[in-house]
N, C-alpha and C positions, 0 to 999 in steps of 0.2 A: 421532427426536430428532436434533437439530442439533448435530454437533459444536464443538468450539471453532475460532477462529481459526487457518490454517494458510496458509504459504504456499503460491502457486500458483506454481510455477519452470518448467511447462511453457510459460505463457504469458508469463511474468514476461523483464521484458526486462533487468535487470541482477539483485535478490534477489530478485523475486517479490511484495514487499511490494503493492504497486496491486493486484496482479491478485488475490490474496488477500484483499484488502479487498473487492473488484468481488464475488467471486463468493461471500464470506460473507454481505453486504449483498443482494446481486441487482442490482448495478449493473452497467455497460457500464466494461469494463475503461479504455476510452478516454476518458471523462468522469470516471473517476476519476483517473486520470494528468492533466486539466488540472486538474480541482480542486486535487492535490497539489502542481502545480507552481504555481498562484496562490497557495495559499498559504505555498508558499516564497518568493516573491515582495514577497508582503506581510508575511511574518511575520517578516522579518529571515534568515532560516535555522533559526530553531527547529525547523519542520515538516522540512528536513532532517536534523538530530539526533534528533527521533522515528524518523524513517523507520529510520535508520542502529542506533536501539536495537530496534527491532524486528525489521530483519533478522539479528540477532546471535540476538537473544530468540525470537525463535516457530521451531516446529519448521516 
């Protein structure tokens, strides 16, 4: 059984949050850090205020 969301701080290159995403999903850490940054991009900065409440929030 699949645990919950957690970060990854080994690989995580400021809280972890990407690389926790990469490896809950089965993505490539690295497509997920451009994904994240395009849609910081496009989104105004909202998807940096997720990111920011999540690295507070998940263990």
């Amino acid at each position: 059984m699949k645990q919950g969301f957690r970060k990854n701080r080994r690989n995580g290159i400021i809280f972890g949050v990407c690389a926790g995403m990469a490896d809950h999903f089965g993505f490539d850490v690295l497509w997920t850090r451009v994904a994240f940054a395009a849609l910081t991009l496009l989104g105004f900065g909202l998807p940096l205020l997720l990111y920011l409440t999540v690295a507070i929030l998940a263990p």
